[in-house]
C-alpha positions as CSV (number, residue, x, y, z in Angstrom):
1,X,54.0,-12.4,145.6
2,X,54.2,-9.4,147.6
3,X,50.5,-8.3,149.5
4,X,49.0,-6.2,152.2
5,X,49.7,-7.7,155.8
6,X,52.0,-10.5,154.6
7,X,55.7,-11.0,155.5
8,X,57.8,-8.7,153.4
9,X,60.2,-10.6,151.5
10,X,64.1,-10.5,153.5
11,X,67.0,-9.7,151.6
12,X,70.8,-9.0,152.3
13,X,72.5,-6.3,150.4
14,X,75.5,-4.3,150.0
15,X,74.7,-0.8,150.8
16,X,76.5,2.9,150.9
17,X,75.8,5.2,153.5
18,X,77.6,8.1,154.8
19,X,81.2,7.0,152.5
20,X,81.2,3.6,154.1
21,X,80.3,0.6,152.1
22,X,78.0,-2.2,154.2
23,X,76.0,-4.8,154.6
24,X,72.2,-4.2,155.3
25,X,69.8,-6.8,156.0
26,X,66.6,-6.5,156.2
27,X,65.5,-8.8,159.1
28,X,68.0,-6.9,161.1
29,X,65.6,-4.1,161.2
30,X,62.8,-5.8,163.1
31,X,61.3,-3.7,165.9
32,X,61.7,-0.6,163.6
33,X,58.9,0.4,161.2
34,X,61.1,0.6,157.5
35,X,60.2,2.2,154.1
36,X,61.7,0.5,151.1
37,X,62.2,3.3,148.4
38,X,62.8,1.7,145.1
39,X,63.9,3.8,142.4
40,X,65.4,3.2,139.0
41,X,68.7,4.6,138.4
42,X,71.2,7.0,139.6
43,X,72.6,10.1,137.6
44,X,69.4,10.4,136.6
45,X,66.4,13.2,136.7
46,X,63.5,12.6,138.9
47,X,65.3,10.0,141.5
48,X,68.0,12.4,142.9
49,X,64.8,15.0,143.9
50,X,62.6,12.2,145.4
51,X,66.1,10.8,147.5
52,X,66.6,14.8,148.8
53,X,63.2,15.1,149.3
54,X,63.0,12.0,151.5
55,X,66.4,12.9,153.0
56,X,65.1,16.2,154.2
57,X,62.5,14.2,156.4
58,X,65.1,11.6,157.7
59,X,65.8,13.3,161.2
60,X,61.9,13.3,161.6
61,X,61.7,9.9,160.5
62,X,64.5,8.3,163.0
63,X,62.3,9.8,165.2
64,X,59.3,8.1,164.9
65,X,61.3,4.9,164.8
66,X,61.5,4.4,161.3
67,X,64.6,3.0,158.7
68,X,65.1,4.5,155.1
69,X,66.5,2.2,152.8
70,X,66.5,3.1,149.2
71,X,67.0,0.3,146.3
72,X,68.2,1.1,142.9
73,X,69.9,-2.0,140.6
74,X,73.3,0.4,140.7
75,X,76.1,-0.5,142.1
76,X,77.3,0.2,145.7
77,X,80.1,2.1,144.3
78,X,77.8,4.0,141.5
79,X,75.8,5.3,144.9
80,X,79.2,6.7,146.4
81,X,80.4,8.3,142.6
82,X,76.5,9.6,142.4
83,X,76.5,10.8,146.4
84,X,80.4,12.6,145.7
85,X,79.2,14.4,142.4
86,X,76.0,15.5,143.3
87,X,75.2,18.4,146.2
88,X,71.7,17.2,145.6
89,X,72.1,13.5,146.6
90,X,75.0,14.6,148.7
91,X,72.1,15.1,151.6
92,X,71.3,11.6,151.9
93,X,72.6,9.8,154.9
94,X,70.4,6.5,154.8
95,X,71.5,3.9,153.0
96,X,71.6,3.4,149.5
97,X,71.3,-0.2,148.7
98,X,72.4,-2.2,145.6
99,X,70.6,-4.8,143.9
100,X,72.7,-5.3,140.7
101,X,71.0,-8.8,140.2
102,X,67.7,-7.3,140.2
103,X,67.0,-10.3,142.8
104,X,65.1,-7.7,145.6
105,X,63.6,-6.1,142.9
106,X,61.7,-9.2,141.4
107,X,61.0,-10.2,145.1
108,X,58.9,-7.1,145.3
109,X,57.3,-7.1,141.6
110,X,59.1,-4.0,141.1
111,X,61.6,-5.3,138.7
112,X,61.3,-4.4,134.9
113,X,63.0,-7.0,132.5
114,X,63.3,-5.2,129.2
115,X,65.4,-2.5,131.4
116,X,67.4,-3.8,133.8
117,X,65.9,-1.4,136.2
118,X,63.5,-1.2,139.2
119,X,59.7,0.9,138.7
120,X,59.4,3.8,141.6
121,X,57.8,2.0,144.5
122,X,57.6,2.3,147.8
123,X,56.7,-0.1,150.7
124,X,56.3,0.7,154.7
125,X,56.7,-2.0,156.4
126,X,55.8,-2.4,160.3
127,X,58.1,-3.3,163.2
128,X,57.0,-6.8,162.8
129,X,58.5,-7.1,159.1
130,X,55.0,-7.1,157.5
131,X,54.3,-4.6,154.7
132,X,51.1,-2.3,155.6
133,X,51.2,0.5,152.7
134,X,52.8,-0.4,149.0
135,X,52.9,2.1,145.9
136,X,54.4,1.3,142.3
137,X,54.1,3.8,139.5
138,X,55.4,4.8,136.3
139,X,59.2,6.2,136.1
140,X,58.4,9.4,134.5
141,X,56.2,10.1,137.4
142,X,57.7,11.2,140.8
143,X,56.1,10.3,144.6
144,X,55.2,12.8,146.8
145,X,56.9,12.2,150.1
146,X,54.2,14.5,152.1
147,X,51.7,12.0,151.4
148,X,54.3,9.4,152.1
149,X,54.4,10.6,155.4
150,X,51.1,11.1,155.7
151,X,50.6,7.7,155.0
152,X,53.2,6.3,157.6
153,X,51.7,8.2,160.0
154,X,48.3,6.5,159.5
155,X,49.9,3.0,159.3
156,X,51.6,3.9,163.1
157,X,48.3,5.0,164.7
158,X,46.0,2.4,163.3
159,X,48.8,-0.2,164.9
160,X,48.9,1.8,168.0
161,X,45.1,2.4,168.2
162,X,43.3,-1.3,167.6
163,X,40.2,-0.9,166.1
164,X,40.2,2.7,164.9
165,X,40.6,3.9,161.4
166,X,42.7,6.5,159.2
167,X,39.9,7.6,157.1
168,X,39.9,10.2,154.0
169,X,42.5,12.4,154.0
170,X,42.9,11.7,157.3
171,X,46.6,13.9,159.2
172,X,47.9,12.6,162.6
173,X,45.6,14.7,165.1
174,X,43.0,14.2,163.3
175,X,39.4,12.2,165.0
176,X,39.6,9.3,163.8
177,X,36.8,6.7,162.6
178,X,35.8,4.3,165.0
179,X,33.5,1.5,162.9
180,X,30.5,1.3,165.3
181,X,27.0,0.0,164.2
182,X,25.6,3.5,164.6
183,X,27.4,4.7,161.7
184,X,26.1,2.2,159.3
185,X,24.5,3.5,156.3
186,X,25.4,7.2,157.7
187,X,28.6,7.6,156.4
């Protein structure tokens, strides 16, 4: 079972990623903070604008330190016919992963039987390999990667600030909260 502050689950896939077919595993990435971004299929609708989307922040994200590995039950090759026919998905430089057993998938409680296919979800996992932030929703309903980042951003400075807190719609920059007995019953 996958939860809050608990080890996420390791795995070792084979992955496309810039027209070279690899291996990825996850333990490899441990000092780095990772999102796993779990979508169901390729040559389909809403997944190739979420992967751009999240593409289009990947120089920002390498720079904060952070891995993007997206999961899909397709094969490694579908990714590279998908990534060669596509100009939208042709943007993506992290890797694509394949989980053609649905093995990761179930690991995470993303898997969905009756299809063969994975729901949209998306973990962030900290440099220590434990998940902070997880998401599942609906297929027919796409993420929003702004508040994806937005979230990140909160995981990083709670980690880097002990004992302070992202509150409400809380941006990096922002005050943050800092639980004192003052506050109680005043918030």
């Amino acid at each position: 079972m996958v939860a809050i502050n608990q080890k996420a689950p390791d795995f070792n896939l084979k992955a496309f990623q810039e027209n070279v077919i690899k291996r990825i595993k996850l333990s490899d990435l441990k000092g780095k903070w990772v999102i796993l971004f779990f979508y169901p299929a390729d040559f389909s609708f809403i997944c190739p604008k979420e992967l751009a989307e999240l593409a289009n922040k990947y120089d920002e994200l390498k720079k904060m330190g952070v891995e993007v590995l997206s999961i899909s039950t397709d094969k490694e090759f579908s990714h590279k016919a998908w990534h060669d026919s596509s100009s939208v998905v042709k943007k993506i430089r992290y890797p694509m992963l394949s989980d053609p057993t649905g093995g990761v998938c179930r690991a995470y409680e993303t898997y969905v039987y009756e299809e063969g296919l994975s729901v949209r979800a998306t973990f962030i996992i900290d440099p220590d390999g434990i998940i902070k932030v997880f998401e599942m929703q609906d297929n027919d309903i796409g993420r929003n990667i702004e508040e994806l980042m937005r979230k990140l951003k909160a995981a990083k400075f709670v980690r880097e600030h002990p004992g302070e807190l992202a509150s409400v719609n809380w941006f990096y920059g922002e005050e943050s909260l800092k639980p004192i007995t003052d506050l109680i019953g005043k918030i």
